[in-house]
N, C-alpha and C positions, 0 to 999 in steps of 0.2 A: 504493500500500500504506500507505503513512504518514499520508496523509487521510484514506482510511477509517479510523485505527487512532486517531487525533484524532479523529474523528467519533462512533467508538462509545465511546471514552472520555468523550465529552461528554454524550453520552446517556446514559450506565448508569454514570455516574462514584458516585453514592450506593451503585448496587449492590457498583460493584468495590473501595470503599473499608470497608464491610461485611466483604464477602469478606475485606483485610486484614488488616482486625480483630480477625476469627474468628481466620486461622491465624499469627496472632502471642500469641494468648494461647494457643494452645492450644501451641504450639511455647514458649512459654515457663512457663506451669504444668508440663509435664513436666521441665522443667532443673530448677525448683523443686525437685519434687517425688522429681528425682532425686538430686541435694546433701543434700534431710533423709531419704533414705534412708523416705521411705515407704512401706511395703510394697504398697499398692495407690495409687501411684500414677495410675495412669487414671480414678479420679472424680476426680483434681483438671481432670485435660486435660478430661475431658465436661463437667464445670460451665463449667469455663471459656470451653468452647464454645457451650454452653446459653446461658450469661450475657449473651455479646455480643448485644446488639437494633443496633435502627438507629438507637436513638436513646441518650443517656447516661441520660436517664429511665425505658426501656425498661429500660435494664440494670439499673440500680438494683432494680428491682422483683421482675426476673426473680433477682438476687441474693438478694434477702432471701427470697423466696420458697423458693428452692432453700434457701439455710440454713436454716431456719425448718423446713422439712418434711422434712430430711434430719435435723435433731435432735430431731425429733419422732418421725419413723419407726424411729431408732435406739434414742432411749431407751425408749420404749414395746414395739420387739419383743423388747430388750436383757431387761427387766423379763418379757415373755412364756417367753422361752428360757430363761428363770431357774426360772422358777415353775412351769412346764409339763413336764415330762420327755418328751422328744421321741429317745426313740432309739433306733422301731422307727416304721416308715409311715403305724399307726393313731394315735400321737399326737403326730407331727408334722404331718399332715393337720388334728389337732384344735387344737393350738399355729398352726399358718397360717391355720385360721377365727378364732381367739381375735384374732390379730393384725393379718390383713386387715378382718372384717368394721367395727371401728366407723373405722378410717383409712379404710375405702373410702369410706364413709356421710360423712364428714367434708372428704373430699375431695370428692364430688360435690355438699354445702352449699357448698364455698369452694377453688375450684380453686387456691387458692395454696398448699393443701394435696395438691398430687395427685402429688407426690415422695415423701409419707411412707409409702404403703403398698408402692412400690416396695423404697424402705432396709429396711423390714418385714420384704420377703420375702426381699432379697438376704441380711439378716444372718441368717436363719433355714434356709433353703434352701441358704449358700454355703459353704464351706470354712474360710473365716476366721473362722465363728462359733467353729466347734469348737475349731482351732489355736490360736486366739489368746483364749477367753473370750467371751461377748458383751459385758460394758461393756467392758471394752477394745479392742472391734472398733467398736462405737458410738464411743465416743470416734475412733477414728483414723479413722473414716470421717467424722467429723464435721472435723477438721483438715484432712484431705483434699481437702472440700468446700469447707470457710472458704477455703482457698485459692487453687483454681479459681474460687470467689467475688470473692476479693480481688485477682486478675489479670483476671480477666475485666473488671471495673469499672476497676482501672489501666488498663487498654488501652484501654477506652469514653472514659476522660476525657482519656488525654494522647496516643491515636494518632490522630491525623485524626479527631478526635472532631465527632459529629454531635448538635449539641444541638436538641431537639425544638423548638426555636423556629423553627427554619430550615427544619425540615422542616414544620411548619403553615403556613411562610407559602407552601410548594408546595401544599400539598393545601389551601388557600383558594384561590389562585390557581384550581386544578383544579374546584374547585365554584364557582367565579363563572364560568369558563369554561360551565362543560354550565348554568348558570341563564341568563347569555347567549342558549345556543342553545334553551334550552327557552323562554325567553321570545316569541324572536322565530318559533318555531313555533306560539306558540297566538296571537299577534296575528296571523298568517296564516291560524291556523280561524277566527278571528272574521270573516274575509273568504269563505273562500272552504271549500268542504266537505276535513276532514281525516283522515290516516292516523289512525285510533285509537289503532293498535298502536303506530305510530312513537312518537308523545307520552308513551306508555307506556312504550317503551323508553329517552323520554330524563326521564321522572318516575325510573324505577330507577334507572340510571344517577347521579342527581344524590343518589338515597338510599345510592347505596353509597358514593360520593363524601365523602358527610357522614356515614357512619360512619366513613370512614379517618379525616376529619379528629378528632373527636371520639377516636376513638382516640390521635391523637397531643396532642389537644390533651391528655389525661388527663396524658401522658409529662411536657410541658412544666408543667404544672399539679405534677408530682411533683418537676421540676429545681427548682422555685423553692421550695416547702415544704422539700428538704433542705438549700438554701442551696447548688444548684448550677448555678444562674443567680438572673441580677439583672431579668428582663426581667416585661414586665406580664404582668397575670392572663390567662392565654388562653383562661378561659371565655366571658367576652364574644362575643369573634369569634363563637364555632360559636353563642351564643345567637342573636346577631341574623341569623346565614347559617339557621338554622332560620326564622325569622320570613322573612327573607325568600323560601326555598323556600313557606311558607303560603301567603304573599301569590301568588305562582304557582299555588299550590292552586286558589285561588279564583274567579282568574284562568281554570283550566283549567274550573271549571264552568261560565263564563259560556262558553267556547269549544268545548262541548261541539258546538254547532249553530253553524254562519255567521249572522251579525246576519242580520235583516227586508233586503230588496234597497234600500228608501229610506235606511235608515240605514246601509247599506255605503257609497252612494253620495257621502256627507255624509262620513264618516270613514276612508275609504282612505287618502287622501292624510295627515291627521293621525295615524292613527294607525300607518304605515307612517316615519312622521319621528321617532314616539315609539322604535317599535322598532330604529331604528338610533342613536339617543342611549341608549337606555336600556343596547342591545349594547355599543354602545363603553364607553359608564362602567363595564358592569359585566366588561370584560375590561381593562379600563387595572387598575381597582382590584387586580384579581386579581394581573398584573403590580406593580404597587405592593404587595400582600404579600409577592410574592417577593421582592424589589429591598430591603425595607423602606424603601422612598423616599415621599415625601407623596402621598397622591392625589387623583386627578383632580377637581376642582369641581363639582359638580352643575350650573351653569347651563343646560346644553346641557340637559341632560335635564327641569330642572323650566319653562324655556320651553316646549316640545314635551311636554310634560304639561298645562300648563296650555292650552293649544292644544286638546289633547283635551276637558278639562275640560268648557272654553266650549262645543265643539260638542255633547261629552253634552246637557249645560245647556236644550240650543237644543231638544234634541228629547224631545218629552213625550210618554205614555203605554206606553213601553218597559221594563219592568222587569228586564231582565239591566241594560239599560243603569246601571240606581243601584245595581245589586249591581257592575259592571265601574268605576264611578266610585270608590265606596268602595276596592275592591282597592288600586285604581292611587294612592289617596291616602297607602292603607296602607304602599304601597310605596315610596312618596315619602319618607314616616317613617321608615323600618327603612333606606332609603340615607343619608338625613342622619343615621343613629345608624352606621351602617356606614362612612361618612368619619371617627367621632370611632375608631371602633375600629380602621382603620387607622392614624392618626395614631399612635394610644396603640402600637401595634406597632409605629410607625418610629420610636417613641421622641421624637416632636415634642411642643408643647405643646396640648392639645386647648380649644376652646371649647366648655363645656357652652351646652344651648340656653337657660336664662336668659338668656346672656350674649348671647347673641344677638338675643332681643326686647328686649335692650337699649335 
């Protein structure tokens, strides 16, 4: 029982410490909210629920958003309830088109906005418009929020806090793994006839892959502009992990058919030593973003490239073959740029390539 309970804690331990997160701001925005005696306390619990992401980036975003469009939904329907006499069906119907149509419009330009025509309706439609005034229902639904707001984000930064940086060096990991496997699947069409569909399943695969990371990289990219991490730019990474998905691309069009039977017979053996160098560098490295440890050296991999190279070389009148040469050059490039961008994640010192035709 206990191993298993270790076991899945190790597995899902991001999930369950999320989970946490959630139900410690929200168990405490409502003490909050219940000591300054706010009358609707439960937008602060739901913000602060909302609030929490998986990352402190995440949260950030999802905060300001939420305030942002919660005091923009208030003071705008605030102003509508004011102006509009709304105290028979036919012109409160007309007061909720006045106030939904341009926040809806504005929300679907810019989803950071798509809380405000919520606050809209609630302050128009709810109880506490009439009892308590609209700007004064604006206002307090606005403090409400700020606060759910403002716990939500405590909780992201000092409870088992998840900074996007740790979680992109999983989801690089995760897409240098499936580019791995997707590599060494299209150097087996170039052999030998292949699944279509499988390749296809593992090109998708490697595309969703590289939207999560890109997603989180956004998160990390948002810690470091508020001043709430110190760590490098993490656009780099997902740029060169896109190049080198291309170079896969390319890759895949020469693989579309198995080589001519003369030229399989010249390069099984090379290029079958390429794809198990090229596999291993590009799953160590992934490991090395997780770890943020140094990674792996290219040697293994640009011997057994150049291996390849020479027999391309040797064999003329083949034209995948200088489209398949080119690729694998390209991809030589995008990996000696993908060792400096792990370094720069593991916080080492990087040698730009000047330095190096040194």
């Amino acid at each position: 029982m206990i191993p298993s309970l270790v076991r899945f804690w190790t597995r899902r331990r991001s999930e369950l410490r999320h989970g946490l997160r959630i139900a410690i701001a929200g168990v405490m925005s409502f003490v909050l909210a219940e000591a300054l005696a706010l009358p609707q306390g439960y937008w602060a619990v739901f913000t602060a629920v909302l609030v929490v992401q998986g990352s402190v980036g995440g949260s950030w975003k999802a905060s300001v958003d939420r305030l942002i469009g919660t005091l923009l939904g208030a003071v705008y329907g605030a102003v509508i309830a004011t102006i509009v006499r709304h105290d028979d069906v036919l012109m409160l119907g007309a007061a909720l088109a006045i106030s939904l149509t341009p926040l809806a419009l504005l929300a679907a330009l810019n989803p950071s906005y798509r809380v405000a025509p919520i606050t809209a309706v609630i302050l128009l439609l709810g109880s506490s418009g009439s009892t308590e005034g609209p700007f004064l229902a604006a206002a307090l639904r606005t403090v409400e929020v700020s606060l759910g707001g403002f716990v939500g984000m405590a909780v992201s930064l000092f409870v088992l806090p998840a900074r996007a940086h740790a979680l992109m060096g999983e989801a690089a990991n995760r897409v240098l793994r499936l580019l791995a496997d997707l590599l060494g699947a299209l150097i087996e069409a170039l052999m030998a006839p292949s699944d279509a569909g499988a390749i296809l399943a593992r090109n998708d695969a490697v595309r969703v892959a590289l939207t999560a990371l890109e997603t989180i990289s956004d998160e990390a990219a948002r810690e470091r502009r508020n001043y709430l991490s110190g760590d490098a730019d993490p656009e780099p990474v997902t740029r060169t992990l896109r190049r080198v998905r291309h170079d896969l691309v390319l890759i895949g069009r020469v693989a579309a058919e198995p080589l001519p039977d003369a030229v399989r017979s010249r390069l099984k053996e090379p290029l079958a030593a390429f794809a198990a160098a090229a596999g291993e560098f590009l799953r160590a490295t992934g490991q090395a973003f997780t770890e943020r440890a140094p990674p792996p050296k290219l040697d293994s991999f640009n011997a057994a490239l150049a291996r390849v190279v020479c027999e391309i070389d040797a064999v003329k009148g083949e034209e995948r073959l200088v489209a398949l040469g080119f690729a694998l050059e390209q991809l030589q490039r995008n990996l000696d740029d993908l060792v400096r961008r792990a370094q720069e994640f593991a916080r080492l010192p990087v040698k730009q390539p000047e330095d190096r035709k040194a």
